[in-house]
N, C-alpha and C positions, 0 to 999 in steps of 0.2 A: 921837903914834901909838903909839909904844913902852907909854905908860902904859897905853892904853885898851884896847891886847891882849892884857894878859896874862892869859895863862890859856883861850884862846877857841880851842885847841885840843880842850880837852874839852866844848865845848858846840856841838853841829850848827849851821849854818849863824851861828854867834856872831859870825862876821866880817862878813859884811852888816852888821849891827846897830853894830860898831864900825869901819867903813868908812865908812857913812852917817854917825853921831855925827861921826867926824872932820871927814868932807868938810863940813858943815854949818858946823861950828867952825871953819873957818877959810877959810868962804866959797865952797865949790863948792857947784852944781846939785846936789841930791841924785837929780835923773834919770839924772845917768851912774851911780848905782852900780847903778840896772836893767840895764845893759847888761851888767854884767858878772854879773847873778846867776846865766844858765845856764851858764857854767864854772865858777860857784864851788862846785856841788858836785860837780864831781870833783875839783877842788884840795881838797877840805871831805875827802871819802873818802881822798885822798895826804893831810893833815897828820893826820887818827887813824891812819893806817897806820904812820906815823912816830912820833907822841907814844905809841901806845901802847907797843912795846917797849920804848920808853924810860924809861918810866916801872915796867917790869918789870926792867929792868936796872940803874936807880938801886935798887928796894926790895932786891934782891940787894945791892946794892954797899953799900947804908947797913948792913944785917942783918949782914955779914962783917964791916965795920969796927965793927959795934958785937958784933961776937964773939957775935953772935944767929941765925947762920942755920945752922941744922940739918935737911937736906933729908931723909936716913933717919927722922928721930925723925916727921917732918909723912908723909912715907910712909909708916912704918908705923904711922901712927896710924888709917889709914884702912881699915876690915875688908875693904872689897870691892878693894882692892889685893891682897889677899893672897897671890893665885889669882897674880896676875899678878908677885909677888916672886919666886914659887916655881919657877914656870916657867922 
């Protein structure tokens, strides 16, 4: 199960599909994983609510430790900022 999910965070409804796969592989009904596909997309909306941040706060985290994150320079790189530096 571990192997076949990685990454099915970022792909909508990617866990039926690796839920299914499994359950097949190792001998369940593939009917019970209908029963569960009208809560899997609110759980589907909660796991991008989660992976995304985190995945914004690892790119910060990797950028600083590699001595590459520069937030004024990406600020003021951008003209229509400028208004809103000033202010």
């Amino acid at each position: 199960m571990i192997a076949t999910s990685k990454g099915i965070a970022a792909v909508p409804m990617g866990s039926l599909v690796v839920l299914l796969a499994t359950a097949t592989a190792v001998g369940l009904p593939a009917e019970g994983v209908a029963i569960i596909a009208g809560i899997d997309r609110v759980l589907d909306m909660a796991r991008t609510a989660c992976n995304t941040p985190g995945h914004c706060l690892a790119s910060i985290v990797v950028s600083k430790w590699e001595k590459e994150f520069h937030p004024n320079e990406a600020f003021a790189a951008r003209p229509e900022t400028q208004s809103v530096r000033q202010s």
